[in-house]
N, C-alpha and C positions, 0 to 999 in steps of 0.2 A: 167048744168054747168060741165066742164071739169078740174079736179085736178091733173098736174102732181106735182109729188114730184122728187127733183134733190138730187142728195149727191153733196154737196162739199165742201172743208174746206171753213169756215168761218172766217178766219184771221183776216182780217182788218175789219170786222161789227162785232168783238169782240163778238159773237152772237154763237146759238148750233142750234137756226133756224131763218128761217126769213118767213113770209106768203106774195104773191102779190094778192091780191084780182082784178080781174073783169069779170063782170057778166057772161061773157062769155066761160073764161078761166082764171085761176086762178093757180097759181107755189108756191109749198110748196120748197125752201132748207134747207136741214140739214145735218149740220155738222157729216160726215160718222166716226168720232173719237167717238163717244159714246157708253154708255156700250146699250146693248138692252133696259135695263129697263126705260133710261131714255129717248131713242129714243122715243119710245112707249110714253112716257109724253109728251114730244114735238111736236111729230107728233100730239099729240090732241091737244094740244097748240096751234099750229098755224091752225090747223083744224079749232078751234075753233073762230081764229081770221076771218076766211074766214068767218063761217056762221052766224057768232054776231058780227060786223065789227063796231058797237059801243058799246061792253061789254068794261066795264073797267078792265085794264090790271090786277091786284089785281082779279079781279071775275074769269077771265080766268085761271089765276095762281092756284087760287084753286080748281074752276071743273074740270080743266082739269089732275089736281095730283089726285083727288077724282076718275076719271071715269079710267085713267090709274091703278090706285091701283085695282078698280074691277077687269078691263079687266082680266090684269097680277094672280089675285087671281083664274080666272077662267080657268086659264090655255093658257090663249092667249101667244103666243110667237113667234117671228122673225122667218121665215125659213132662217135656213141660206143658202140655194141655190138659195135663191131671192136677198144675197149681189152681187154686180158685183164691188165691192170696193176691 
């Protein structure tokens, strides 16, 4: 399965990401206004929504803050020459 991730403002889906799930091909967007730390949550976030497409939203919400706090503790961080925003 193939994951693109898109940046773009998320205005009107009052949202910071949003996940489309299918089996094939599947598109993360996320709202390119966020600080890194919380991109990095998000991005699992909806990661997460792809690969447990029936977790409940609450379970998500916390593994995914649980597994970003690792990441970020372990020194993982954004290149910033990968923004094109």
């Amino acid at each position: 399965m193939q994951i693109t991730i898109v940046n773009r403002k998320l205005r009107r889906e009052a949202a910071l990401g949003l996940a489309w799930f299918d089996p094939d091909y599947s598109l993360i967007e996320l709202d390119p206004r966020m600080t890194p730390r919380r991109r990095l949550t998000i991005l699992i976030h909806e990661a997460m929504h792809i690969a447990f497409p029936d977790m409940a939203e609450s379970v998500v919400d916390r593994k995914a803050a649980m597994i970003a706090k690792l990441v970020h503790q372990d020194g993982y961080r954004r290149d910033p020459d990968l923004s094109i925003f």
